[in-house]
C-alpha positions as CSV (number, residue, x, y, z in Angstrom):
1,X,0.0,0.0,0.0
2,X,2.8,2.5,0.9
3,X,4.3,1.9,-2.2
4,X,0.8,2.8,-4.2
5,X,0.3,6.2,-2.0
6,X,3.9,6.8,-2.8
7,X,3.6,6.1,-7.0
8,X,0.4,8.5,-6.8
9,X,1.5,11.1,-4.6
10,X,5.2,11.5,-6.7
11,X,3.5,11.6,-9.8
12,X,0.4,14.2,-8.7
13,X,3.9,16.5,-8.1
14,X,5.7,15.5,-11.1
15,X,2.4,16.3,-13.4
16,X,1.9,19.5,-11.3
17,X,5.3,20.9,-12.1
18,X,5.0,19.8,-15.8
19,X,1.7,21.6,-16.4
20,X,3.8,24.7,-15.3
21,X,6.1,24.1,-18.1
22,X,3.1,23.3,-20.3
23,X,4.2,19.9,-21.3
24,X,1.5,17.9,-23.4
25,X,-0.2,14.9,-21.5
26,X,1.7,15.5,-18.6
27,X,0.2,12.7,-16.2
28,X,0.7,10.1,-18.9
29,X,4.5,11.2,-19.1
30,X,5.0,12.0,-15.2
31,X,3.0,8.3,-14.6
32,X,5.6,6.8,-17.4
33,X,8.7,8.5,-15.5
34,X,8.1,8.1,-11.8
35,X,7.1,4.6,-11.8
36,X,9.9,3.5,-14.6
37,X,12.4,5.2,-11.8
38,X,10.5,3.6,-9.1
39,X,10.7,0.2,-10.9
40,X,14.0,0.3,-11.5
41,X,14.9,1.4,-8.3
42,X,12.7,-2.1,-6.6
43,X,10.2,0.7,-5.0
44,X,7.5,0.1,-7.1
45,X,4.0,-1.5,-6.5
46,X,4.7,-5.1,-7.8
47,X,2.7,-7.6,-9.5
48,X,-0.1,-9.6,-7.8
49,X,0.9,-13.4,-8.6
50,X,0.7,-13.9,-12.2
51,X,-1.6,-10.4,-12.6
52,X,0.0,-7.6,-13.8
53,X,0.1,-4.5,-11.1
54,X,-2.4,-2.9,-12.6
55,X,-5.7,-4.5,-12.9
56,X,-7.1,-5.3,-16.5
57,X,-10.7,-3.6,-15.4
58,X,-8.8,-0.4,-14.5
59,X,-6.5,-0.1,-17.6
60,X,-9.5,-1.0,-19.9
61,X,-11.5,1.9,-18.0
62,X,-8.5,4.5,-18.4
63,X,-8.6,3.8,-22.3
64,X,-12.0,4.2,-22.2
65,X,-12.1,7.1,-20.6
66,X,-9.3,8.5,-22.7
67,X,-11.3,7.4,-26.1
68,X,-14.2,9.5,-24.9
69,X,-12.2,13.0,-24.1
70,X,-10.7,12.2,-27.5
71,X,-14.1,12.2,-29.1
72,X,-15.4,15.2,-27.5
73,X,-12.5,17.2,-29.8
74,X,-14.6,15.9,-32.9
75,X,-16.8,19.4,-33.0
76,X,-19.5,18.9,-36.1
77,X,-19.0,22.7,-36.7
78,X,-15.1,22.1,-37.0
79,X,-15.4,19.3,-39.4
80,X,-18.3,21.0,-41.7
81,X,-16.0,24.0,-41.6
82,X,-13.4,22.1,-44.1
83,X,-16.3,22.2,-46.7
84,X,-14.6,21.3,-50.1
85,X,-11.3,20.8,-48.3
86,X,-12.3,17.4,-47.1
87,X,-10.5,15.2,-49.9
88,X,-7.4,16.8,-50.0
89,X,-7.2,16.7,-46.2
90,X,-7.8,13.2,-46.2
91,X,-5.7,12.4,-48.6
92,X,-2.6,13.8,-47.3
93,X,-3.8,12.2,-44.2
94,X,-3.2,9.4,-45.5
95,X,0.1,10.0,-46.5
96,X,1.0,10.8,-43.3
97,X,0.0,7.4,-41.9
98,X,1.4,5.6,-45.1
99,X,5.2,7.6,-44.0
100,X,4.4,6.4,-40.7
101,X,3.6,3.0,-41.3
102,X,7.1,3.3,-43.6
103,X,9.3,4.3,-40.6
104,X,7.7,2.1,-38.5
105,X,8.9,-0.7,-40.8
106,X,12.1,0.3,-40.6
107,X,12.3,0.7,-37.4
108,X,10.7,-2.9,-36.9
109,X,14.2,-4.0,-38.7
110,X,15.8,-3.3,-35.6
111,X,16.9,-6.1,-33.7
112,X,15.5,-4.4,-30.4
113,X,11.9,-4.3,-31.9
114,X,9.1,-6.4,-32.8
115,X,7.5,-5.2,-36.4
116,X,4.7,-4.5,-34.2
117,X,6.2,-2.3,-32.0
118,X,7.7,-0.3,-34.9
119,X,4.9,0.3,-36.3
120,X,3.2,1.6,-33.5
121,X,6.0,3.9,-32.4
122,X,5.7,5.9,-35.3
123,X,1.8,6.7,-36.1
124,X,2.0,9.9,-36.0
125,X,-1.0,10.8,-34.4
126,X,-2.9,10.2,-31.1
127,X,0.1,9.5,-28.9
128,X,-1.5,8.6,-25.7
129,X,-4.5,6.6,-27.6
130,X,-1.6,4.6,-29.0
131,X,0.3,4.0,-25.5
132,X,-2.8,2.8,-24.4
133,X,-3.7,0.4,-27.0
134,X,-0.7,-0.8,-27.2
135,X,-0.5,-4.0,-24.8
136,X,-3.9,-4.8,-25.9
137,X,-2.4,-5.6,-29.6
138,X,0.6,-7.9,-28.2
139,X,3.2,-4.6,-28.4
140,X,5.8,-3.3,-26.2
141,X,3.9,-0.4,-24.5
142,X,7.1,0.6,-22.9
143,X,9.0,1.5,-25.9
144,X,6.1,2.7,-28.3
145,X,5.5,5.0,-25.1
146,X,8.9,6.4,-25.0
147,X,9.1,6.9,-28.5
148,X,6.0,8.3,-28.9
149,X,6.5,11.2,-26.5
150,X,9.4,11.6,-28.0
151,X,8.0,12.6,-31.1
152,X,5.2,14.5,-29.5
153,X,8.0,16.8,-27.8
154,X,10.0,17.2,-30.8
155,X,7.3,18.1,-33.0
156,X,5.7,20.9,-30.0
157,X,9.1,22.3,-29.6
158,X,10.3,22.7,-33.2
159,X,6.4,24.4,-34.2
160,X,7.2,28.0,-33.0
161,X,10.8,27.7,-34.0
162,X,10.1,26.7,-37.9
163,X,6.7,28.8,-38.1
164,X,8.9,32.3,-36.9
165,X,11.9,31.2,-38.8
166,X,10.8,29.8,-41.9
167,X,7.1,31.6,-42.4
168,X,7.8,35.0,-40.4
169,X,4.9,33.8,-38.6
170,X,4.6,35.6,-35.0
171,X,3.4,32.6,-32.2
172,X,3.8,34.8,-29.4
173,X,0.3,34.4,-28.2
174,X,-1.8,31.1,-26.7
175,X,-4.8,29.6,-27.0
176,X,-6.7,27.9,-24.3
177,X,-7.2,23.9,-24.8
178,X,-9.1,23.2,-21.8
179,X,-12.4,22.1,-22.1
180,X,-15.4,24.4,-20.6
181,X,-18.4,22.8,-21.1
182,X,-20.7,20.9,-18.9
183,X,-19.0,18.5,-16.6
184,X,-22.0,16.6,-15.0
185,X,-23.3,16.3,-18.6
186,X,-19.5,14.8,-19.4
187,X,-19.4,12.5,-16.3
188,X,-22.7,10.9,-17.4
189,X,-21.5,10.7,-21.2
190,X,-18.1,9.0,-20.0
191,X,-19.9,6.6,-17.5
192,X,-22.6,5.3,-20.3
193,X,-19.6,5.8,-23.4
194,X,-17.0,3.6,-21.4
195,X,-19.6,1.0,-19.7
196,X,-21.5,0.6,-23.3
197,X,-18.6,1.0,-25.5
198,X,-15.7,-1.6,-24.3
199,X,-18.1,-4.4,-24.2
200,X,-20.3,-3.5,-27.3
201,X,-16.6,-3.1,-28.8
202,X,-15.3,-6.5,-27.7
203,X,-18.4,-8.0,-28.8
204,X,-17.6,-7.0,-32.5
205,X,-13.9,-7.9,-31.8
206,X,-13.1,-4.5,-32.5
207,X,-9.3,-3.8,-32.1
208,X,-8.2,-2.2,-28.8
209,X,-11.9,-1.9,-27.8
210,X,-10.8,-0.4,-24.6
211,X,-9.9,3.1,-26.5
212,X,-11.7,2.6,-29.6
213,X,-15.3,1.5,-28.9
214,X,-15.7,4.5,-26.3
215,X,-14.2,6.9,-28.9
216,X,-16.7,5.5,-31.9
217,X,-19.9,6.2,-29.9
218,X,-18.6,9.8,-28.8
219,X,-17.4,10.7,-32.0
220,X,-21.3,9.3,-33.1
221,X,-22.5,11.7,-30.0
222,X,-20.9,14.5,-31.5
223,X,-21.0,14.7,-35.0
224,X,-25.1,13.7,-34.4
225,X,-25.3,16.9,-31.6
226,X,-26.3,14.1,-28.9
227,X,-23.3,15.0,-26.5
228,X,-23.1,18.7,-27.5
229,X,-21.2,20.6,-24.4
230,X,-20.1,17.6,-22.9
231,X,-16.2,17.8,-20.9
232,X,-14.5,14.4,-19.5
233,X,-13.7,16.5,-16.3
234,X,-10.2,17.2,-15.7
235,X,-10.1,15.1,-13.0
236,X,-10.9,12.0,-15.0
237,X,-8.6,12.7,-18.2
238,X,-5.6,12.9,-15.7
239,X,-6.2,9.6,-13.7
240,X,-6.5,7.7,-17.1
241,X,-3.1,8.8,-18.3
242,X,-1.4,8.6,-14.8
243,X,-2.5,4.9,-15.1
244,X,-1.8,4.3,-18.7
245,X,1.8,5.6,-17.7
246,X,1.9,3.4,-15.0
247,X,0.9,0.6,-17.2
248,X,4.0,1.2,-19.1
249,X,6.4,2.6,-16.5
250,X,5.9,-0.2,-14.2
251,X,7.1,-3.0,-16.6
252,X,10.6,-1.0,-17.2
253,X,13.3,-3.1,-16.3
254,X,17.5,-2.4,-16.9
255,X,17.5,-4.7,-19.5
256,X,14.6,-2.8,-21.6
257,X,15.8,0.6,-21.1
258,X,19.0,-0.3,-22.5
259,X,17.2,-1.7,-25.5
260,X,15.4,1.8,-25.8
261,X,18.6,3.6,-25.2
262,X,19.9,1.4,-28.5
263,X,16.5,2.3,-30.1
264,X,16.5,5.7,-29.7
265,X,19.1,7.3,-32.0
266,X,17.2,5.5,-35.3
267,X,13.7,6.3,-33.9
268,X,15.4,10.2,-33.7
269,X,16.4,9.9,-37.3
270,X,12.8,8.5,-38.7
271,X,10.9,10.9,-36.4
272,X,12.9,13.8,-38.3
273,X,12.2,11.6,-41.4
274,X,8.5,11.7,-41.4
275,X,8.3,15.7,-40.1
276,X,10.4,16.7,-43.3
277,X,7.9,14.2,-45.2
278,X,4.6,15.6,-43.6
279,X,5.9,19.4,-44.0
280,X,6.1,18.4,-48.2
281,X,2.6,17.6,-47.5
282,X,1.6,20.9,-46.0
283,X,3.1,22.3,-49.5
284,X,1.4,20.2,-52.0
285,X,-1.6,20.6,-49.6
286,X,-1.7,24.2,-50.1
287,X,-1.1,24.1,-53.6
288,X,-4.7,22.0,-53.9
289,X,-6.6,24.1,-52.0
290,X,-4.9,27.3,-52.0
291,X,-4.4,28.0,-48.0
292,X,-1.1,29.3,-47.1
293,X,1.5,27.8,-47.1
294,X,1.8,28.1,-43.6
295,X,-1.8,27.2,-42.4
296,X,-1.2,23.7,-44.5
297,X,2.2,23.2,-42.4
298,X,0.0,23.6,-39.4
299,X,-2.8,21.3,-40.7
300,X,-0.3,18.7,-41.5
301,X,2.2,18.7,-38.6
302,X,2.6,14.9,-37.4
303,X,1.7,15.4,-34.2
304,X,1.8,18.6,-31.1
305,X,-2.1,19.5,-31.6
306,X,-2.5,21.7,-29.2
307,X,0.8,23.8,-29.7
308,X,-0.5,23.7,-33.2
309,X,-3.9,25.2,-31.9
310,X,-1.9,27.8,-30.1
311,X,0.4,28.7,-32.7
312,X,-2.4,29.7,-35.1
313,X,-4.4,31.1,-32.8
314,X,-1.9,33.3,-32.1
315,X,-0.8,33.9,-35.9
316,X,-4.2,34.8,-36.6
317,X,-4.2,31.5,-39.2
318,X,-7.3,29.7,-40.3
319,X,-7.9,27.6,-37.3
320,X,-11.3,26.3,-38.7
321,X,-9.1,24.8,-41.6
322,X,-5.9,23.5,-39.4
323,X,-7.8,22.1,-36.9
324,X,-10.3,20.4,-38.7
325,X,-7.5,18.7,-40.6
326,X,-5.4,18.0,-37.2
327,X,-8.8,15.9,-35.9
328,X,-9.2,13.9,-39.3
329,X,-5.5,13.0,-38.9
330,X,-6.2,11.5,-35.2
331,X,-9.1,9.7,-36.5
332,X,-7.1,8.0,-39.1
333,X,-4.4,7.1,-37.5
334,X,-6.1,5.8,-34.2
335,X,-9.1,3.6,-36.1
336,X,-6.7,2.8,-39.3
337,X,-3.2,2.2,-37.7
338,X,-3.5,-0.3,-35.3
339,X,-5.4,-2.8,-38.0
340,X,-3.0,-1.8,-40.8
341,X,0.1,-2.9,-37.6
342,X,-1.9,-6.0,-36.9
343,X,-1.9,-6.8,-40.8
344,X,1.2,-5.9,-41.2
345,X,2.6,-8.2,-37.9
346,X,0.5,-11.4,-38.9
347,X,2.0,-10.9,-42.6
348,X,5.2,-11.1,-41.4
349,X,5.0,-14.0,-38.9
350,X,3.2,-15.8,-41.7
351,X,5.8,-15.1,-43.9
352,X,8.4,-16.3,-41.6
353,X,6.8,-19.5,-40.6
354,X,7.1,-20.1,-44.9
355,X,10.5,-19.7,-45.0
356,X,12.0,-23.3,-45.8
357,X,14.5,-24.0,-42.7
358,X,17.6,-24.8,-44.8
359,X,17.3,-20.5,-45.5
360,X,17.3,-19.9,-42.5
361,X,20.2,-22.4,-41.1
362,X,23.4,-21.3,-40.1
363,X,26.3,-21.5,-42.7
């Protein structure tokens, strides 16, 4: 028990002090952090027998709860806004998930990672939805997780930087992202979304039904003006990621964080990879539907939403436009990815299990 009150009380200060400093999802990466340091160190809450620390109920709950806050960003008003726009945005949404799904193979290739894994670590889109999938799929949560936020720093930090360097774009300014709508109306739409939508989503054998089957019926709320002015209260949205970082914190071992550490240089060097691809995007993007330039970098970042919120909010940019096309990337890559990484896993194995065994003796 004192080693529970001491993983929840370490990481309440952790996410507190990261919130100052405006890092994104900062309970998932302050759950991540403190228990992978209390793990390592032996101080961590262990498993119970052969059951993982964390019970399956409560991580299935966390994802669920995470799929609806995600759905509640799905504002009809911000979708109808891309009007004519919708192909083009879809289409280099697409080719953002097919570079992801590219440098997740190669990083698959690495003798550190599972094809799986690769994959995963790379979508770039819906970090935490990812994290949280993750296990559910048969990947290593701890290294998709690491990775992930990786990417998701990389891509916040470097948004103000290129859009005043390269575009003369002023970002001075913020936008708010929390949510102010009702809160009772959001408790009751995340108790009837997450008890309704994991099992009606397991039913169907829906991939990672935890995150996704929540996330289908809010998205269905929304779009059909059921859940209009619905909030997951803050409260909620922070205990889901504290526990989907502990999830993955509380596996960390010496052994897998030196496998990261090997990891990490060519994960770097794909993240980059994919940002230079997605920002040729944004330019054939604007070229088809004439935005600027620098709205269409916005719209196609892979990854950093809300800095992306706050950086054309404060540039005075079409935010109706960049956001709408933000939310349609999300979407793809949470509902599209983890089937096209589960394809792409099962291929492999299958292909492996062909190979005759004199190829594959040593010589």
């Amino acid at each position: 028990m004192m080693r529970w009150i001491a993983l929840v009380v370490v990481t309440v200060v952790v996410t507190v002090g990261l919130e100052q400093l405006n890092v994104p999802s900062a309970a998932l990466f302050a759950g991540l952090v403190v228990a992978a340091i209390l793990a390592l160190a032996g101080r961590a809450p262990g498993p119970r027998g052969d059951k993982p620390p964390i019970p399956r109920a409560i991580a299935f709950t966390a994802q669920g709860v995470l799929g609806v806050y995600i759905g509640t960003m799905v504002r009809p008003e911000t979708l109808s806004g891309l009007g004519s726009e919708w192909l083009p945005v879809v289409v280099m949404g697409l080719g953002t998930l097919a570079l992801s799904i590219i440098g997740g193979a190669i990083l698959g290739l690495h003798r550190h990672v599972d094809p799986l894994t690769g994959s995963l670590s790379l979508v770039a889109g819906g970090a935490s939805g990812l994290v949280a999938l993750t296990r559910e799929l048969g990947g290593d949560e701890r290294m998709v997780a690491v990775i992930q936020y990786v990417r998701v720093a990389l891509v916040t930090v470097t948004i103000p930087v290129i859009a005043t360097a390269v575009f003369g774009a002023h970002t001075g300014g913020s936008a708010s992202t929390g949510e102010h709508g009702n809160q009772w109306w959001g408790i009751l739409l995340t108790v009837i979304c997450v008890g309704i939508g994991i099992p009606l989503g397991k039913l169907v054998h829906l991939p990672a039904a935890g995150l996704l089957g929540p996330l289908i019926l809010t998205v269905v709320g929304e779009l059909t003006h059921v859940t209009t002015g619905a909030a997951v209260p803050t409260v909620f949205v922070f205990l889901a990621y504290a526990v989907i970082g502990w999830q993955a914190g509380l596996g960390f071992t010496m052994e897998s964080l030196k496998s990261i550490g090997k990891v990490l240089p060519l994960a770097l060097a794909l993240i980059v990879a994919i940002g230079l691809g997605c920002a040729g995007l944004g330019a054939l993007l604007a070229l088809w539907t004439g935005e600027s330039q620098f709205d269409a970098y916005l719209a196609t970042t892979p990854g950093g939403i809300y800095a992306v919120l706050a950086a054309a909010a404060a540039a005075g940019s079409n935010i109706t436009f960049v956001i709408g096309a933000q939310i349609v990337r999300v979407l793809l890559m949470l509902f599209i990815a983890p089937l096209a990484a589960r394809l792409y896993n099962r291929y492999r194995q299958r292909r492996h299990m062909h190979v005759p065994e004199e190829a594959t003796a040593p010589r």
